[in-house]
C-alpha positions as CSV (number, residue, x, y, z in Angstrom):
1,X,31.9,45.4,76.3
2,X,31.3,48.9,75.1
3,X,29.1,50.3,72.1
4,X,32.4,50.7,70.2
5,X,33.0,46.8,70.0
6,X,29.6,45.7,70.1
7,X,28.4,47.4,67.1
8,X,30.7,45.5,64.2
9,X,30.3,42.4,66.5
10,X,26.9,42.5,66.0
11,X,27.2,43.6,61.8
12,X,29.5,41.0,61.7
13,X,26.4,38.7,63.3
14,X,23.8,39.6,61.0
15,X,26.4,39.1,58.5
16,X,26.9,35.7,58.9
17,X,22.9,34.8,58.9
18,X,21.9,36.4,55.7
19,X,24.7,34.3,53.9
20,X,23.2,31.2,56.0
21,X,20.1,32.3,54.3
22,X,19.1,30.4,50.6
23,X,17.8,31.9,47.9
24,X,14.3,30.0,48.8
25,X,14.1,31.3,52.4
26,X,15.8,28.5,54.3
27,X,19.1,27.9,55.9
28,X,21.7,26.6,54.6
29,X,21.4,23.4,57.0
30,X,17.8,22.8,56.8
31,X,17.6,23.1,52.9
32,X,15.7,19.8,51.7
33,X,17.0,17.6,49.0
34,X,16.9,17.9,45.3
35,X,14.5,15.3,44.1
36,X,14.8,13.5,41.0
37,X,12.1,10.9,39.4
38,X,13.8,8.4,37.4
39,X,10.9,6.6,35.6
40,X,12.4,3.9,32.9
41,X,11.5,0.0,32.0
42,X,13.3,-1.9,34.5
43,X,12.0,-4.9,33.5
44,X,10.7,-6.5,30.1
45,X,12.9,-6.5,26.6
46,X,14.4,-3.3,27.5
47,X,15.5,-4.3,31.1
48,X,19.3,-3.8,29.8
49,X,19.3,-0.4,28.0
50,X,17.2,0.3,30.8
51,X,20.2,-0.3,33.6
52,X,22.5,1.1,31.0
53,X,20.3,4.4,31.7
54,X,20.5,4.3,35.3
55,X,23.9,3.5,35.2
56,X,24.8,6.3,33.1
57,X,22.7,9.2,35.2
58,X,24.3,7.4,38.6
59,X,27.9,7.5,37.5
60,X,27.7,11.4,37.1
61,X,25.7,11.7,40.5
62,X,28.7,9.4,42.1
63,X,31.2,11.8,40.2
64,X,29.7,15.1,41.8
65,X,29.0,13.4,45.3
66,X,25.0,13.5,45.2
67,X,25.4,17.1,45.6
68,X,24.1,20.1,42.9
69,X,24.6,23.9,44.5
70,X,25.6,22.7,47.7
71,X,21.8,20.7,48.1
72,X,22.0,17.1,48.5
73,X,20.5,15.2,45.4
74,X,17.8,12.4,46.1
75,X,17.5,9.4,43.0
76,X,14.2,8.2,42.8
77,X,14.2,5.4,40.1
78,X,10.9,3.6,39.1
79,X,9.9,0.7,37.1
80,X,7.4,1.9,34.2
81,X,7.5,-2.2,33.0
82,X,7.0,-0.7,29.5
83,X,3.6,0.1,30.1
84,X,1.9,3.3,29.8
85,X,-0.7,2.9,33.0
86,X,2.4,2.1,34.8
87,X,4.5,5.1,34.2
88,X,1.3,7.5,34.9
89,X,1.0,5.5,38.2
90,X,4.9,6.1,39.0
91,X,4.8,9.6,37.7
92,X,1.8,10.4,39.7
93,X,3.1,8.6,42.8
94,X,6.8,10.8,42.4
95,X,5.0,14.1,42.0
96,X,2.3,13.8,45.0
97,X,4.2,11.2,47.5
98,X,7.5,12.2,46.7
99,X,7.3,15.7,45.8
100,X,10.1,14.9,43.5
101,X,11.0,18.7,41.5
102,X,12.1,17.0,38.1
103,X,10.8,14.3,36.2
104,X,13.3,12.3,33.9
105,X,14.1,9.2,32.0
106,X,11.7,7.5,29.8
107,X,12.8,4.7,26.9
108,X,9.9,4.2,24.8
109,X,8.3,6.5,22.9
110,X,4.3,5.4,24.0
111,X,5.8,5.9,26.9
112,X,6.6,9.1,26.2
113,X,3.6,10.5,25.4
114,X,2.0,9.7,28.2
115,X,4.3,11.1,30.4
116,X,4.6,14.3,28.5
117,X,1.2,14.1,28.9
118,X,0.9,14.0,32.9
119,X,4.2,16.4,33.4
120,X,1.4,19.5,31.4
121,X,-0.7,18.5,34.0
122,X,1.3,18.8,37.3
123,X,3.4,21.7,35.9
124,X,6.6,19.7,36.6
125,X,9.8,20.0,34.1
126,X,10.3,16.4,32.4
127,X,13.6,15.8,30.9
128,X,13.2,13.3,28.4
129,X,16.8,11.4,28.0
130,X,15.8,8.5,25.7
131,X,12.3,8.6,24.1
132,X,12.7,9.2,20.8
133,X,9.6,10.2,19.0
134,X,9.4,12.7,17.0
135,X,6.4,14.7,17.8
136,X,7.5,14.8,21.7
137,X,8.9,18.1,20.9
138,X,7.7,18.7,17.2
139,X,3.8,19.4,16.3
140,X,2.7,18.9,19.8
141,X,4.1,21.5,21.8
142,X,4.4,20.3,25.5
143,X,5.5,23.1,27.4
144,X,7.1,20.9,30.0
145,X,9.2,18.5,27.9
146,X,12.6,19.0,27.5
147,X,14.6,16.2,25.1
148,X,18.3,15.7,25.6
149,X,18.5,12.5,23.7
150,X,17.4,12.6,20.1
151,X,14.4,12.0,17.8
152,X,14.0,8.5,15.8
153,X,14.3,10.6,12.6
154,X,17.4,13.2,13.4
155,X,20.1,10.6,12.2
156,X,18.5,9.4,9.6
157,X,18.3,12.7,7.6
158,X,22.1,12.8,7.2
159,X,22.1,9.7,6.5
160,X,19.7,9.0,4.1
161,X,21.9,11.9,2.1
162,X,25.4,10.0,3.1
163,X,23.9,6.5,1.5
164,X,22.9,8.0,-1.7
165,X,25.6,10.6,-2.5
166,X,28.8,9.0,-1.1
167,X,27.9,5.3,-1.0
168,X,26.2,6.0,-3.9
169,X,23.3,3.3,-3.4
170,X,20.2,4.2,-5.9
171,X,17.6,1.3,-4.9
172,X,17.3,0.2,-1.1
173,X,15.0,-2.3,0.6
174,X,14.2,-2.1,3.9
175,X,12.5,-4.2,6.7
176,X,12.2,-2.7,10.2
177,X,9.7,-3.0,13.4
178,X,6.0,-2.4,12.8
179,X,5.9,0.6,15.0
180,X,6.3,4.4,15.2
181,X,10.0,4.4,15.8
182,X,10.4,2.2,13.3
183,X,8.2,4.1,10.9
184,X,9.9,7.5,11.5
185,X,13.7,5.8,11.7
186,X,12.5,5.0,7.7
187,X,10.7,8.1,7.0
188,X,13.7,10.5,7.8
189,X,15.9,8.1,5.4
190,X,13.5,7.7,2.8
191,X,12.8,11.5,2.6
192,X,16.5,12.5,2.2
193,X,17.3,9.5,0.5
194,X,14.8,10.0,-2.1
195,X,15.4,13.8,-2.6
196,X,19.2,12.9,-3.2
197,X,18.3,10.4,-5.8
198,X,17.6,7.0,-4.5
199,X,14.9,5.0,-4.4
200,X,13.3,2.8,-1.6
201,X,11.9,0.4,-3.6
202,X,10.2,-2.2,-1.1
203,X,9.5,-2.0,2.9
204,X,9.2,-4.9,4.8
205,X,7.6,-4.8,8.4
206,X,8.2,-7.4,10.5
207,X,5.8,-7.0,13.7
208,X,7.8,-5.3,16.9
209,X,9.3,-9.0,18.7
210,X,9.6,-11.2,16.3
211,X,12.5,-13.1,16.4
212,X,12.1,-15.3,12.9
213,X,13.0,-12.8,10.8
214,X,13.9,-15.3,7.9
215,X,10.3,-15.1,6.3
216,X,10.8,-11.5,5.6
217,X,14.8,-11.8,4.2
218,X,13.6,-14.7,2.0
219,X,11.4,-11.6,0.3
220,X,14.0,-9.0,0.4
221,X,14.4,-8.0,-3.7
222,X,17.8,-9.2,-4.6
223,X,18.3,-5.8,-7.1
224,X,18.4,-3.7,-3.9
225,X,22.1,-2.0,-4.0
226,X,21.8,-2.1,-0.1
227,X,18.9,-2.8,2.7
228,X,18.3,-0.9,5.6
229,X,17.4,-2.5,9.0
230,X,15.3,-0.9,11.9
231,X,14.6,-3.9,13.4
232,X,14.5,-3.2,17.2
233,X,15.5,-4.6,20.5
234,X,16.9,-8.2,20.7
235,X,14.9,-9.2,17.5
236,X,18.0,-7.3,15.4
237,X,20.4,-9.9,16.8
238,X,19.1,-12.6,15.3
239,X,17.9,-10.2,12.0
240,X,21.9,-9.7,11.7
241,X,22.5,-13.7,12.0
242,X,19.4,-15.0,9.4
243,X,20.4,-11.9,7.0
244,X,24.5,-14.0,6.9
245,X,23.1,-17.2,7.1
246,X,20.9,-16.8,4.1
247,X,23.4,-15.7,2.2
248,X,22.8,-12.2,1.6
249,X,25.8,-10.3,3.7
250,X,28.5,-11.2,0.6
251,X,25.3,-9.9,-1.7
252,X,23.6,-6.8,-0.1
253,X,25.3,-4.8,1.7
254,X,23.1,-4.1,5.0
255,X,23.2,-0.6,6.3
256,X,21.3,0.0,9.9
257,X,19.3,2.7,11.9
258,X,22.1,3.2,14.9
259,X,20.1,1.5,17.4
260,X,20.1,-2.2,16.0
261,X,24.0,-1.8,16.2
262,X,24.2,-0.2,19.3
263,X,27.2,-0.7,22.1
264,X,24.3,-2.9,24.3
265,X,24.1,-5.3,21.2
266,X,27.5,-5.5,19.6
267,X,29.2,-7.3,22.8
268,X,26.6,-10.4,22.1
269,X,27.3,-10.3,17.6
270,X,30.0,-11.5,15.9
271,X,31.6,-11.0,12.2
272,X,27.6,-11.2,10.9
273,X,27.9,-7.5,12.0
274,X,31.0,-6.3,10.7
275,X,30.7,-3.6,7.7
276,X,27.1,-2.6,9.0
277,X,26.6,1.2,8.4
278,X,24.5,3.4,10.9
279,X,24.0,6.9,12.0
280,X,23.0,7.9,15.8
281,X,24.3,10.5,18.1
282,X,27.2,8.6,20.0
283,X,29.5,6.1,19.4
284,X,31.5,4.4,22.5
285,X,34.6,4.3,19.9
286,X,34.5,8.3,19.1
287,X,38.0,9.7,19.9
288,X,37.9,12.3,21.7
289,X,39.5,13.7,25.1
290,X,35.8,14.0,27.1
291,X,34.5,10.2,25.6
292,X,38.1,8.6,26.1
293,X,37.9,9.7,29.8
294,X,33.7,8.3,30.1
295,X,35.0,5.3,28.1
296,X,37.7,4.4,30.4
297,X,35.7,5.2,33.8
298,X,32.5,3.6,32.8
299,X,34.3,0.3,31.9
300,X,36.3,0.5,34.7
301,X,32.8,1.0,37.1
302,X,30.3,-1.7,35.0
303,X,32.8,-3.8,33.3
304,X,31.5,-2.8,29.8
305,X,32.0,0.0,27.6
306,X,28.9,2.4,27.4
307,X,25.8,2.5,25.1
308,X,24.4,6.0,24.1
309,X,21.3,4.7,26.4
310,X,24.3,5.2,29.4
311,X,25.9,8.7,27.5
312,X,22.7,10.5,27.3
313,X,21.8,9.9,30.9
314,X,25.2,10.7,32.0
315,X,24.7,13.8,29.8
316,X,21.8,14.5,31.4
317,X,22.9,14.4,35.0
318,X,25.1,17.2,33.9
319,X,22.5,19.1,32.2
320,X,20.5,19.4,35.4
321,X,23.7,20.2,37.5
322,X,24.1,23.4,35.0
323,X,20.7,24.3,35.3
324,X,20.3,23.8,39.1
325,X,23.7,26.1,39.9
326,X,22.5,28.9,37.7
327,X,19.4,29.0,40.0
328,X,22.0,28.7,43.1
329,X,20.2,25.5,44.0
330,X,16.8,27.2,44.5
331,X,14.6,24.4,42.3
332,X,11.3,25.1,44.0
333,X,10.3,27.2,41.3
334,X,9.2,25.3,38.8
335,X,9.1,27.7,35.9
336,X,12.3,29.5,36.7
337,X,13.9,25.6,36.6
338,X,12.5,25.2,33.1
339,X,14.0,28.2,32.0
340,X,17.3,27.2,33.5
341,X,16.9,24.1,32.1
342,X,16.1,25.4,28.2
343,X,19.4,27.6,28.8
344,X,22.2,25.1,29.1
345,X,24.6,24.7,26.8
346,X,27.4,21.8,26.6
347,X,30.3,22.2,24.4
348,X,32.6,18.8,26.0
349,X,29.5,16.0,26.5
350,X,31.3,12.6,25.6
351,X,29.1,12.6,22.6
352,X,30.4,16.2,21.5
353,X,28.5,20.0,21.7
354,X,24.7,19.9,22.5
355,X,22.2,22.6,22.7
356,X,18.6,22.8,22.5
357,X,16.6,23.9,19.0
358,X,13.8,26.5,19.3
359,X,11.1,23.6,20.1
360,X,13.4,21.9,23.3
361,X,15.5,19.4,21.2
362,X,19.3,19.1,21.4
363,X,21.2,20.4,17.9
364,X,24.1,17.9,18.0
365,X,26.6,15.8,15.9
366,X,25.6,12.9,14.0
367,X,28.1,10.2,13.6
368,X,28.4,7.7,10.5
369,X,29.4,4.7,12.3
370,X,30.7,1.3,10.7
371,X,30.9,-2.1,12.1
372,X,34.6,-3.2,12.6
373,X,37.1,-4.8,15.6
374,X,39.3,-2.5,17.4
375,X,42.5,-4.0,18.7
376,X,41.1,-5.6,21.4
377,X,39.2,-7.7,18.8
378,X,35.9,-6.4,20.2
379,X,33.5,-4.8,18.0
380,X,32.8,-1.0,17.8
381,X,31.7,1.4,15.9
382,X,34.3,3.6,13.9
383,X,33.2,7.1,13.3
384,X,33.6,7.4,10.0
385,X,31.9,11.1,9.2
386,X,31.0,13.4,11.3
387,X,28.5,15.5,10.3
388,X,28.1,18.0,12.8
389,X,25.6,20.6,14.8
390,X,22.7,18.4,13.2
391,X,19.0,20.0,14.2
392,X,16.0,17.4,14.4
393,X,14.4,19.8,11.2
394,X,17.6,19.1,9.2
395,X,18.5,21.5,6.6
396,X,14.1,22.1,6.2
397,X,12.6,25.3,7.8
398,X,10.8,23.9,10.8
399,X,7.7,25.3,10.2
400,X,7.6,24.3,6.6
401,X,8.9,21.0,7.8
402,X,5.7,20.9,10.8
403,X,3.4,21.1,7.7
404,X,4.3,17.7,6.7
405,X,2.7,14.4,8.5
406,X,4.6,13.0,11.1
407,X,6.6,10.0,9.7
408,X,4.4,6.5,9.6
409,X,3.8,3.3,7.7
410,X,2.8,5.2,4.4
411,X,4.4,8.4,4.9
412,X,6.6,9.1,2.5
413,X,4.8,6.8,0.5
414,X,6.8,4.1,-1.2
415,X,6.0,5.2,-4.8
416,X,8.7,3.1,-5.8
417,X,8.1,0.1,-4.2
């Protein structure tokens, strides 16, 4: 072989190792997994919306192959059991055993916090696909925390508008769960409700569990134009029953915070549930090309049409594909991943366009849902507004809006009640 041949031979060499090369130093072939925590509440009340999370996340990693840039992509799912010690255990065991490079999940909003908390202090992005409260990325800052589900009070600002001008109720009652997602489910209402003209004239909180709710109907003021129910977790199924069987369904109409109507309920209510009215972010019957195709496939893979517990997760997946391919898979750098991560944009999720707010929180669509049987005869909710690109600060200037208690028991105060 002479120097004339050997020289490209040996270009054409080096060539081919720098594009073996990855943007974090490795080869191609040695590059490690992509590691995701998963931490949720596998077991307890929530065990089903938990599953409905997993489910949702694992369907898009099945539908991409486990693979995000060309990396192979490593689930890691643990069981918080709905308890905060619990989750910091998990968290800390996925960060220092498992040297996982994203944190995710998370149902309850304690649990939240606490989380949010421990992702400051190991430095590690958190996405946050279910926890609600409001504060997880409103007056507390976390540098960490990314939301792409929703806070307990983003729907209910529409809505609390929607009820008084177009339904045109003036007086509502409500009962709901004695607890912060409760509280701030009720406080978003009540404050739009109240500045459009209506009045919440009694509030009724039934402790988070209970599943006798009849005590609390029986004192339900029967001049209410409407009542509005937040009560949470299987306790709403039997709230929905009592509410009929006393009577007060052919009286009062009952109108709903989205989750006590939610797809992982509906399948086990019947006509007590028809005509309820709700807000939330998703709805399993919203036509459109990208839902009808999740719809189909998710039914087809779990036998059961999905909850937005399942959408946001499966929205999620794809959130962290976008962000990992702009970094060419290179995760390892932690702040360069959040950055990635605060960047993505979504314009065909099944539940419609989503991007992030100024404080990490998705601007999306609300939907005004009602209660009725599709042709199947199984219940959904009909999208019957759409009120769209809604931010969790509403139509307020955040940091006027910042100034303001976060939503609780007494705030707004029930001056009317």
């Amino acid at each position: 072989m002479n120097k004339t041949t050997r020289l490209p031979m040996l270009l054409g060499a080096l060539l081919i190792c720098l594009l073996c090369v990855s943007p974090d130093g490795t080869t191609w072939g040695q590059r490690p997994p992509i590691k995701i925590g998963f931490v949720t509440d596998l077991t307890g009340t929530a065990a089903q919306a938990a599953k409905d999370m997993v489910n949702g996340l694992t369907m898009y990693l099945d539908e991409i192959g486990y693979q995000m840039a060309g990396r192979k992509v490593e689930l890691i799912v643990e069981d918080s059991q709905s308890r905060p010690d619990m989750a910091i255990s998990k968290v800390r065991k996925l960060v220092e055993h498992d040297n996982v490079h994203i944190l995710a999940g998370l149902l309850f909003g304690h649990i939240g916090y606490a989380v949010a908390a421990k992702a400051e202090e190991f430095k590690i992005p958190l996405l946050v696909t279910v926890a609600a409260s409001d504060d997880l990325t409103q007056r507390l800052k976390y540098h960490w925390v990314i939301r792409t589900g929703w806070t307990s009070s983003q729907p209910s600002h529409p809505f609390g508008e929607y009820v008084a001008k177009t339904l045109g109720y003036r007086k509502v009652a409500v009962i709901a769960s004695d607890y912060a997602f409760g509280w701030e489910v009720v406080g978003g209402f009540q404050k739009t409700f109240e500045e459009s003209g209506g009045q919440v004239v009694q509030k009724l909180w039934a402790p988070l569990g209970a599943m006798d709710l009849a005590p609390y109907l029986s004192r339900i003021r029967r001049d209410a134009d409407a009542v509005l129910t937040m009560v949470a977790g299987a306790s709403t199924l039997q709230l929905v029953k009592q509410y009929q069987d006393a009577g007060l369904k052919s009286r009062i109409p009952l109108i709903a915070g989205g989750p006590a109507v939610d797809e992982s309920f509906l399948p086990a209510m019947g006509d007590e549930a028809l005509g309820i009215v709700s807000p939330l972010i998703y709805s399993a019957a919203l036509d459109t090309p990208e839902n009808r195709r999740f719809v189909k496939e998710y039914r087809t893979r779990f036998g059961k049409v999905p909850s937005y517990f399942s959408e946001t997760n499966y929205t999620s997946g794809r959130w962290i594909n976008e962000a990992v391919k702009t970094l060419g898979g290179a995760v390892e750098d932690r702040e360069k991943l959040l950055a990635a991560l605060r960047k993505v944009e979504l314009s065909d999720t099944p539940r419609g366009p989503v991007k992030l707010d100024g404080y990490n929180n998705p601007i999306q669509n609300v939907y005004v849902r009602k209660v009725e049987r599709n042709r199947d005869g199984e219940l959904q909710n009909t999208v019957i507004m759409t009120v769209p690109a809604v931010s969790q600060f509403w139509k307020y200037n955040p940091e006027e809006f910042l100034k303001q208690p976060v939503y609780s028991r007494d705030f707004p105060p029930c001056r009317s009640c």
